[in-house]
DRENROSE-147529 format. One record per residue (C-alpha): residue in three letters; x, y, z. Coordinates in pm, whole numbers, plus 50000, padded with zeros to 5 digits. Layout:
// residues N
<pt ala <X Y Z>>
...
***
This chain:
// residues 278
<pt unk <53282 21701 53789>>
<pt unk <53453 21678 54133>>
<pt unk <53766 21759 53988>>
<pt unk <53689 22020 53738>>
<pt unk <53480 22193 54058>>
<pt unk <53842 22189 54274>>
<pt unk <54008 22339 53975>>
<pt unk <53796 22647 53944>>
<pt unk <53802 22649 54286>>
<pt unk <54218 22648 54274>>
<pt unk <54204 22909 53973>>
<pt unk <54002 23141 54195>>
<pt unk <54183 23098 54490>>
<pt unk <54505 23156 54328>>
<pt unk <54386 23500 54124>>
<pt unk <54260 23646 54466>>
<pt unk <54627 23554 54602>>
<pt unk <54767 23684 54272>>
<pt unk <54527 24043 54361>>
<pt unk <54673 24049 54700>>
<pt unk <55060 24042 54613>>
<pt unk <54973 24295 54389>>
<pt unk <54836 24502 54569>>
<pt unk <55068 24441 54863>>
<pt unk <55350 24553 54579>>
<pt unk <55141 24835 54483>>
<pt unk <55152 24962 54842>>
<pt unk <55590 24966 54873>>
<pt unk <55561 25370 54854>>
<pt unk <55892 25415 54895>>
<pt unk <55975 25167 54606>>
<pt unk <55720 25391 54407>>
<pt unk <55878 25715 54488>>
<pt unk <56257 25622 54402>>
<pt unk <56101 25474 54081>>
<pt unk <55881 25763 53950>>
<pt unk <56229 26000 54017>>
<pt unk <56059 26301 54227>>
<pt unk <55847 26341 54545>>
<pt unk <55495 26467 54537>>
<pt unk <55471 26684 54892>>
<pt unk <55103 26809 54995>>
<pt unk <55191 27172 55201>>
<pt unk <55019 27540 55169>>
<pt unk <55099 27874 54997>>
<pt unk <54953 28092 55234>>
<pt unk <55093 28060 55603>>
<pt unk <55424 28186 55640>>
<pt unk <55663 28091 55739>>
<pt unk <55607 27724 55667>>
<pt unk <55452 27810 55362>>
<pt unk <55428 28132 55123>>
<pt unk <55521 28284 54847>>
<pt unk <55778 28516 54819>>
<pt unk <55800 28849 54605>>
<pt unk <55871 28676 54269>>
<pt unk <55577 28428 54367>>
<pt unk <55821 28153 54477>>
<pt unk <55700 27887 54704>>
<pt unk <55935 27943 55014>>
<pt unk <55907 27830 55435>>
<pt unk <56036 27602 55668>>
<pt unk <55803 27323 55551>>
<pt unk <55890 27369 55212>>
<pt unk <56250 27378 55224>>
<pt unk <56235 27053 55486>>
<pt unk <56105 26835 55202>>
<pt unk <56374 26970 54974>>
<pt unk <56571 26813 55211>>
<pt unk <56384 26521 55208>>
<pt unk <56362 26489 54825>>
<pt unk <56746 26555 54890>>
<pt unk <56808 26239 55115>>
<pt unk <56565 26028 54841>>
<pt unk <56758 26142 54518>>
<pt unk <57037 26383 54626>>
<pt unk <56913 26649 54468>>
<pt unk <56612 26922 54702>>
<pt unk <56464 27001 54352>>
<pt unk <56303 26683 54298>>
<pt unk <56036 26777 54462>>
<pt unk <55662 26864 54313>>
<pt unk <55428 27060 54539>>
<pt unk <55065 27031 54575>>
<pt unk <54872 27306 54728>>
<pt unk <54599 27196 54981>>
<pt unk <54337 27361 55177>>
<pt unk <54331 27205 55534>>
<pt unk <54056 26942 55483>>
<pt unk <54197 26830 55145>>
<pt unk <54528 26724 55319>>
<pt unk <54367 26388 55429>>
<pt unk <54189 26326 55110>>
<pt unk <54543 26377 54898>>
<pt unk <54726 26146 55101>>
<pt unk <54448 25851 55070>>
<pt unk <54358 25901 54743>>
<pt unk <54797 25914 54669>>
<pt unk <54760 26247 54496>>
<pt unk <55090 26292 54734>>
<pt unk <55342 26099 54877>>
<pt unk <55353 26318 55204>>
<pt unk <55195 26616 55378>>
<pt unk <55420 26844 55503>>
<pt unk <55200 27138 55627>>
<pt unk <55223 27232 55971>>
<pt unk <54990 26930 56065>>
<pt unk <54904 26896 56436>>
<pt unk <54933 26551 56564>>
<pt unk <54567 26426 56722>>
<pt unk <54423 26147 56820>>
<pt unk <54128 26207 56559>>
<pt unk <54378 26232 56285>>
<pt unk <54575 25919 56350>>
<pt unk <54270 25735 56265>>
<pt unk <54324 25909 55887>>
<pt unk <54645 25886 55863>>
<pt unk <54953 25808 55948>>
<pt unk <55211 26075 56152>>
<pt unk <55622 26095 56161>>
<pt unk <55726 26155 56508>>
<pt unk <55725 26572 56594>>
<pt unk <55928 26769 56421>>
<pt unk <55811 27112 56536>>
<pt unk <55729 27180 56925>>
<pt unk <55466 27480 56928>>
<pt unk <55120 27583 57048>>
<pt unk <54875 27828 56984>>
<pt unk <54864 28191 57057>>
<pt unk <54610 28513 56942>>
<pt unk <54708 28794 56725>>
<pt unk <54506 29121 56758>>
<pt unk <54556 29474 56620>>
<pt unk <54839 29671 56771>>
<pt unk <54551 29893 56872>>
<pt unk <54330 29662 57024>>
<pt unk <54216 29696 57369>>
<pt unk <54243 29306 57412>>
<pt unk <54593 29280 57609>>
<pt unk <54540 28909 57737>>
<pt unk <54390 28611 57655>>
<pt unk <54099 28664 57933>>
<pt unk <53959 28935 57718>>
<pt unk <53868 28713 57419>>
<pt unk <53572 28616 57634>>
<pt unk <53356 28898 57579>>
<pt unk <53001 28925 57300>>
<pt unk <53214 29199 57197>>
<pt unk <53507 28991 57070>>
<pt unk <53466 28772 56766>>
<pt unk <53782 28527 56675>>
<pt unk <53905 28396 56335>>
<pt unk <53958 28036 56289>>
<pt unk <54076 27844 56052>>
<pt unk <53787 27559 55921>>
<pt unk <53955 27317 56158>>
<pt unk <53690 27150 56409>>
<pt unk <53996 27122 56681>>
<pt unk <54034 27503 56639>>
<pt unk <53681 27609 56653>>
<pt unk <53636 27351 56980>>
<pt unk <53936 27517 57135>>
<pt unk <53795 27891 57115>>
<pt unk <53425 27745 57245>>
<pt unk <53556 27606 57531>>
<pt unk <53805 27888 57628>>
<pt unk <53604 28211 57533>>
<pt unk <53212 28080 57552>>
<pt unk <53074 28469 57504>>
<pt unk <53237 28535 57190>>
<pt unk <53192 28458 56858>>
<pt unk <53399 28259 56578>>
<pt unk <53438 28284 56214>>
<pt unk <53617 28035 56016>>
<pt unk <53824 28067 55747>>
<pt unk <54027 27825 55466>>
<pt unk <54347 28005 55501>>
<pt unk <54584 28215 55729>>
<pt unk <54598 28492 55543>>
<pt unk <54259 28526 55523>>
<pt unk <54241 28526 55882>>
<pt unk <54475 28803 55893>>
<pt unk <54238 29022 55591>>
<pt unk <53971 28994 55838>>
<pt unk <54170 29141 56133>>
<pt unk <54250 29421 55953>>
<pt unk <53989 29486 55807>>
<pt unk <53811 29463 56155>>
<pt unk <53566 29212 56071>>
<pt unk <53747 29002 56317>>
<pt unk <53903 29144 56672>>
<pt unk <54154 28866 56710>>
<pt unk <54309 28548 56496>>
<pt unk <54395 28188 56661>>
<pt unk <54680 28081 56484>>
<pt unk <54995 27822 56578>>
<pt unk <55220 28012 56781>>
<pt unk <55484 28036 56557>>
<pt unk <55298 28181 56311>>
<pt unk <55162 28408 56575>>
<pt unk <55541 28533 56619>>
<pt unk <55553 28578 56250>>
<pt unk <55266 28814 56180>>
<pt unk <55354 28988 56482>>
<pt unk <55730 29072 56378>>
<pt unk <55665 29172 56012>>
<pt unk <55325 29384 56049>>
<pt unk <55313 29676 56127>>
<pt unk <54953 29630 56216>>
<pt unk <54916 29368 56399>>
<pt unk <55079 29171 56752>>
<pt unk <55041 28860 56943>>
<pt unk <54938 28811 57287>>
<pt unk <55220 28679 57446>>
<pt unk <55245 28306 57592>>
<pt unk <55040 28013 57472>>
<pt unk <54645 27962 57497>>
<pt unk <54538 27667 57637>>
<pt unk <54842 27411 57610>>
<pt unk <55100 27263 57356>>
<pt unk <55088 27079 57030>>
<pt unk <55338 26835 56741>>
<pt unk <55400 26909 56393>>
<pt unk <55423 26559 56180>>
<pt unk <55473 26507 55811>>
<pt unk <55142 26282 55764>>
<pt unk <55135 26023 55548>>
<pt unk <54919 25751 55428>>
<pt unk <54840 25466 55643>>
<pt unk <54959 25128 55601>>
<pt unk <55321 25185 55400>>
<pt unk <55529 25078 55584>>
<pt unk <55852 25129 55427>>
<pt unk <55740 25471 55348>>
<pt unk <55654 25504 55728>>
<pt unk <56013 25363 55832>>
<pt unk <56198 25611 55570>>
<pt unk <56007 25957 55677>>
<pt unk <56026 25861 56087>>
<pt unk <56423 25757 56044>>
<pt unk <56424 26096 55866>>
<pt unk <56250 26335 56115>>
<pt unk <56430 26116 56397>>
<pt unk <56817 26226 56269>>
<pt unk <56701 26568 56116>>
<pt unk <56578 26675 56509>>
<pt unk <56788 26470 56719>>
<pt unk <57100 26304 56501>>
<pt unk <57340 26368 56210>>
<pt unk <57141 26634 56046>>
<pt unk <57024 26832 56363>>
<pt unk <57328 27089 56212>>
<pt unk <57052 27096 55894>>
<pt unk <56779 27142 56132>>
<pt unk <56955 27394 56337>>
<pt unk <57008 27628 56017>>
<pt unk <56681 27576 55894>>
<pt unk <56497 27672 56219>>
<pt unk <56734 28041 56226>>
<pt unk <56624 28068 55862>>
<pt unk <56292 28142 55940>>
<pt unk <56249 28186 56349>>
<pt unk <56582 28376 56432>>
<pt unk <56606 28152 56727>>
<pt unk <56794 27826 56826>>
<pt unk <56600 27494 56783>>
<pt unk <56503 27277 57090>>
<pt unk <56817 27110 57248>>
<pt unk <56958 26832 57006>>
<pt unk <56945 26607 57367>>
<pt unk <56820 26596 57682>>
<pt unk <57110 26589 57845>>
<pt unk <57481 26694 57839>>
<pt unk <57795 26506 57663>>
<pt unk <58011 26388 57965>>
<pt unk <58291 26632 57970>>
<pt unk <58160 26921 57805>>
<pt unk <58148 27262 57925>>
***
C-alpha cells in the first residue's frame, strides 16, 4: 500500500511539473509571435497623430507606423502587422487576456500601471497641454479654474485627478476618445480639452477652430509600448527595440518618423557630443 501511495504521489507530482513547463513554454511570447507569422498590436483610431484614419479610412500615425517597424525587425516585412482597436481601459485587459502581443497607444508610464503591466523604456518625451477655441477668452492655464469653465477628459482616472487638483472650481466631463473631446469643444459643450501635448500641437495646427495654450500643465510624462507582464523574452526583444530605435542604429528611423508627423527634430540621439565634432 506504501508503495502504490508514493506512486500516485510521484504521478501527481510529476503532472503538476509537467503543467508548469507547459505553461512556462506557453509564456515564450516572442517564440509565439515568430511562430504564428504576424504581430497583433493593441493602438487607437481616433487620436492623431499616433493614431487615425486617413481620407481613404486607412489606419495611419506615429504609433502605427512604429510597430510596422517593429513587425519589420520580427519578420522583415512592416505589413505583418494586425491591429486591434482599443478604448483606453480595454488596453490592459487585451494585453492580459493576449488578445495582443503589444500596446502601442500613446500609453503614459505610471506607477499604477506597472502593477498591470509591463512598460518598454520611453519612447516619446511629452506632457500635457489644453486646447480651447480660437475664440475663447481662456488665454492661460490659470483661467481653467473658474465654475464657468468645464474641461474634457478622457475616462482616464490620472487625467480627471490632474484637472481636480489644478482647476478645483471647474467642472470635468469625460470622454472614451480624443475626438470626442474635440466634438464637445466645438460644439461648446466643453470650454477647453486636456490632451498629451503633442496632440495638443496637432489639433492646434490643422483646425481652424481650435488652439492650444502654450507650455505644459502641471509637469512631464513617458510613452511605453506596454506589454504583458512576466515574458520575458518578449520584454528583452521590445526594450532592445525602443533602446536602438531612440538612442542607437535606428535613431536615423526614428528621426524620419518623428518629422513625419511633428515637423520637428527628435530629442538628441545622446547626451553629449562625439569628441571631435563640430
Amino acid at each position: 500500500m506504501k508503495f502504490k501511495a508514493i506512486c500516485q504521489c510521484l504521478v501527481a507530482v510529476l503532472t503538476l511539473l509537467g503543467m508548469c513547463f507547459t505553461s512556462l513554454a506557453h509564456a515564450d511570447k516572442l517564440a509565439d509571435v515568430l511562430k504564428r507569422g504576424y504581430l497583433i498590436v493593441g493602438t487607437t483610431g481616433s487620436s492623431p497623430p499616433f493614431g487615425f484614419k486617413d481620407e481613404k479610412g486607412e489606419l495611419q500615425g506615429f504609433d502605427v507606423d512604429m510597430s510596422r517597424l517593429i513587425a519589420k525587425a520580427l519578420f522583415g516585412d512592416p505589413q505583418k502587422v494586425k491591429f486591434v482597436l482599443l478604448g483606453n481601459e480595454a488596453r490592459w485587459t487585451a494585453l492580459q487576456t493576449d488578445q495582443v502581443d503589444m500596446v502601442a497607444q500613446f500609453a503614459t508610464i505610471t506607477p499604477e500601471r506597472l502593477v498591470r503591466v509591463g512598460f518598454t523604456p520611453r519612447y516619446f518625451d511629452t506632457g500635457m497641454t489644453v486646447v480651447v477655441r480660437k475664440d475663447s477668452k481662456i488665454k492661460s492655464f490659470a483661467n481653467l479654474d473658474s465654475a464657468d469653465v468645464t474641461i474634457a477628459t478622457l475616462t482616464v482616472p490620472e487625467q480627471i485627478d490632474l484637472v481636480k487638483r489644478m482647476a478645483p472650481n471647474a467642472h470635468v466631463a469625460s470622454f472614451a476618445t480624443v475626438d470626442q473631446q474635440f466634438l464637445a469643444l466645438r460644439s461648446g459643450r466643453v470650454q477647453a480639452f486636456l490632451v498629451d501635448l503633442p496632440i495638443g500641437m496637432w489639433y492646434g495646427a490643422t483646425s481652424p477652430d481650435a488652439r492650444a495654450i502654450p507650455g505644459v500643465y502641471d509637469g512631464f510624462q513617458n510613452y511605453g509600448i506596454a506589454y504583458k507582464l512576466g515574458e520575458l523574452s518578449w520584454k528583452q526583444f521590445l526594450d532592445g527595440f525602443v533602446t536602438d530605435f531612440t538612442t542607437g542604429y535606428s535613431y536615423v528611423q526614428y528621426t524620419a518618423l518623428y518629422r513625419k508627423y511633428f515637423k520637428i527634430n527628435p530629442p538628441p540621439q545622446r547626451d553629449y557630443k562625439v569628441m571631435g565634432a563640430m
